[in-house]
C-alpha positions in Angstrom: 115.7 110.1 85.1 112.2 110.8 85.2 109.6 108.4 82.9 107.3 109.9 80.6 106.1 107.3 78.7 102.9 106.7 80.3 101.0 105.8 77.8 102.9 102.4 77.5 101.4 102.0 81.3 98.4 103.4 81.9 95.4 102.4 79.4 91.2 101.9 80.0 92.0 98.4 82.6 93.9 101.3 85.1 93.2 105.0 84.0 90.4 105.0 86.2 92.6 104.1 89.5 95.9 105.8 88.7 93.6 109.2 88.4 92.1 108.3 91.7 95.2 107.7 93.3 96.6 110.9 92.3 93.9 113.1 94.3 95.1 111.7 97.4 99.2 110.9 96.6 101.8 113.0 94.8 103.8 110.6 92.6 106.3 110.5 90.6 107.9 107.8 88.0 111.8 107.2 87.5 113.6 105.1 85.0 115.9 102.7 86.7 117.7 99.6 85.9 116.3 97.2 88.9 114.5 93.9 87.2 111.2 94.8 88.5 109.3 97.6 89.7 109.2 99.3 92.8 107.3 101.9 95.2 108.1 104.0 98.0 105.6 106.4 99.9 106.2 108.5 102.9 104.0 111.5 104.0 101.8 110.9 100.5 104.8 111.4 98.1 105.2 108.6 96.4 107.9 107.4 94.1 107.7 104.1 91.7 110.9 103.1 89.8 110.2 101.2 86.8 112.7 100.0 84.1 112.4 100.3 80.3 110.5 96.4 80.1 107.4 98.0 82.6 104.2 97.2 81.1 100.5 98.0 82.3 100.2 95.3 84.6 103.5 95.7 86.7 103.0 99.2 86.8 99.3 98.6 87.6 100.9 96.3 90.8 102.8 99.0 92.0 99.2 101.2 92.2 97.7 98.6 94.2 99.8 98.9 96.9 99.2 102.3 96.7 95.3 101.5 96.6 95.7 99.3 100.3 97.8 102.4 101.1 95.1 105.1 100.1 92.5 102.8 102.5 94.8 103.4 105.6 95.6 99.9 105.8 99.7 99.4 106.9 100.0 96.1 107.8 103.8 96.1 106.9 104.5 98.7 109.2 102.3 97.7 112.1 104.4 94.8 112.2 107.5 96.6 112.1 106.7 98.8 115.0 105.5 95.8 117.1 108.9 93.9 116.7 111.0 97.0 116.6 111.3 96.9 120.4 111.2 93.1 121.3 115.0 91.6 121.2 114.2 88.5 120.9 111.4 89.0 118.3 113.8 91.1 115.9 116.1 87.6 116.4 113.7 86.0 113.8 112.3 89.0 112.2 114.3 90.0 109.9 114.4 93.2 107.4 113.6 91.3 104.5 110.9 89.2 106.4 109.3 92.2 107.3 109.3 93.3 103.7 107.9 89.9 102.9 105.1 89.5 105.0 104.1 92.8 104.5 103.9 92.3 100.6 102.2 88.9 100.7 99.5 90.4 103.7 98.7 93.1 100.7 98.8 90.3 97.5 96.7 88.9 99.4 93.9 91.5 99.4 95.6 93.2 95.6 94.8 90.3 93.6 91.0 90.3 93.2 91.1 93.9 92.5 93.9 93.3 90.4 91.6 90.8 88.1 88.3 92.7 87.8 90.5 95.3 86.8 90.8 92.9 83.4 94.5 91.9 83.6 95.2 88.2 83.4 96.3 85.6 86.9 100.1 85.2 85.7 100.6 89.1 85.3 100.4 89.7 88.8 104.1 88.6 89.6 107.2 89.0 87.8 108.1 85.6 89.5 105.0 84.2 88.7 106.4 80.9 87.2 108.7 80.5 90.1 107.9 77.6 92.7 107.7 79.3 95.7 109.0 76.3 98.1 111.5 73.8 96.4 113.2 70.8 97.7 116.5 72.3 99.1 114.7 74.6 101.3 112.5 72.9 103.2 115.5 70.6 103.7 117.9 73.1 104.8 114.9 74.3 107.2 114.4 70.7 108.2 117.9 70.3 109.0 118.7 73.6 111.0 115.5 74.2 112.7 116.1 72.4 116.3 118.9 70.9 117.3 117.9 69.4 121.0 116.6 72.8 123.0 118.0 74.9 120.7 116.2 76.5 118.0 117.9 78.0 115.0 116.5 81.8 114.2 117.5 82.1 111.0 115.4 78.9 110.3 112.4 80.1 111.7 112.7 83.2 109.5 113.1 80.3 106.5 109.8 78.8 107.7 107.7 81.4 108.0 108.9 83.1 105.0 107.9 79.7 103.3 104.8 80.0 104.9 103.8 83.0 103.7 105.2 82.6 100.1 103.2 79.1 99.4 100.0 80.8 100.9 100.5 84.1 98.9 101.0 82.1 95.5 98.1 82.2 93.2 99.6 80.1 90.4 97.2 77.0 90.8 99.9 75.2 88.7 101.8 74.7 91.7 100.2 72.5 94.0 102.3 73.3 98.1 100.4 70.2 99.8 103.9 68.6 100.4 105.5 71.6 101.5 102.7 72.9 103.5 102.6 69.0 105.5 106.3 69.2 105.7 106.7 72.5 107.5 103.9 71.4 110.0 105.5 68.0 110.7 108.5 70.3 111.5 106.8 72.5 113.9 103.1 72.3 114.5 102.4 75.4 116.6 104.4 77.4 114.7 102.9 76.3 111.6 99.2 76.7 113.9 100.2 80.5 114.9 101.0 81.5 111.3 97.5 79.7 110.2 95.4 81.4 112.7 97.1 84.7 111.6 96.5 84.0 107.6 92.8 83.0 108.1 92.3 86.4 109.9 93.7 88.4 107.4 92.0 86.4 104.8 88.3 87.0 106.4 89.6 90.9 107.2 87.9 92.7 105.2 89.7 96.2 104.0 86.6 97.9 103.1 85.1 97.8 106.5 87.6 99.7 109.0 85.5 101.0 111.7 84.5 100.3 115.0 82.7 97.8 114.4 84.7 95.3 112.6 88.2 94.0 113.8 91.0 96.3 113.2 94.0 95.0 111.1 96.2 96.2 114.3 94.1 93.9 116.6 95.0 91.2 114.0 98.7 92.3 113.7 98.8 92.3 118.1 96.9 89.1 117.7 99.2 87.2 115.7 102.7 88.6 117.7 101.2 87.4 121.1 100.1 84.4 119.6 104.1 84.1 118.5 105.6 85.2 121.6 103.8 82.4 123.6 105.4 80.0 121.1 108.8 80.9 121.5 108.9 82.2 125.1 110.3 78.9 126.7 112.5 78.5 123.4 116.3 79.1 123.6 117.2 81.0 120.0 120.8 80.7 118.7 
């Protein structure tokens, strides 16, 4: 069922960006009962499936993507494509990792857009008030990562999904110290080759794709060769 009722989503904080985003995308809004809103785009058509609770700001999320999108920028994918061929890369990368990093990569470089737009710091999530690394995890993680020369792939997949949760989290109420000491006592080069990889995407600068800067690839290729040396001597179970 299509939605119609844009005037409950679009008022003077977005009007100006949903307009711009429809000269380059053709999109359309549905009515659906998932418990938060989502986008898909392939080949400019675009499709965002909101439920009857959307309000400016979660639809106004949804457009951002769209906005890193309309600048060319597919950070999600690029990773995709790199692991899509590597066994032993898609033994820790998982779907729903993918998806993960992908959306944190872009929260990353949504959010001040997303405030000098006017909307407030705890709109930008539906999970906003949700601690994004609690106890049982990192002990779970702790306890499966390595057992003597074997390392666990489905807790690496746990850690750097941690990773990029805690460092994606703007809620300054919850303080990840302990968590982010934790997962480095567990693994310190791991922990170093997702650190190196953050920084670069925090200083990349999605304005400035040309020749002359780095290109968010070169970051992506970066980041996976930095990985692969990591866990090249490592036997996965």
């Amino acid at each position: 069922m299509k939605f119609t009722n844009f005037n409950k989503v679009i008022d003077s904080r977005n009007n100006e960006l949903w307009c711009e985003l429809q000269k380059s995308f053709e999109i359309e809004v549905y009515l659906n009962d998932t418990p938060y809103a989502e986008m898909f785009s392939k080949n400019k058509k675009v499709q965002i499936f909101v439920n009857n609770d959307i309000d400016s700001a979660s639809f106004t999320h949804e457009l951002l993507h769209l906005w890193i999108e309309q600048k060319e920028i597919y950070i999600g994918s690029t990773f995709r494509l790199i692991v899509a061929d590597n066994k032993k890369l898609l033994k820790v990368f998982s779907d729903n990792l993918l998806k993960h990093i992908g959306n944190t990569c872009e929260h990353l470089k949504m959010y001040p857009k997303f405030l000098s737009l006017g909307y407030d710091s705890n709109e930008f999530l539906y999970d906003n008030n949700l601690h994004k690394c609690p106890e049982r995890d990192l002990n779970k993680i702790e306890k499966y990562f390595k057992f003597l020369w074997t390392y666990r792939a489905q807790a690496i997949d746990a850690f750097i999904s941690k990773f990029f949760a805690i460092n994606a989290d703007h809620n300054t109420n919850f303080d990840y110290l302990d968590c982010q000491t934790r997962l480095g006592r567990i693994d310190k080069g791991l922990y170093k080759v997702l650190s190196d990889f953050w920084n670069k995407w925090t200083d990349y600068d999605i304005d400035k794709e040309d020749g002359i800067y780095i290109s968010y690839h070169q970051v992506a290729f970066d980041f996976f060769d930095n990985f692969e040396n990591w866990i090249k001597d490592k036997i996965l179970v």
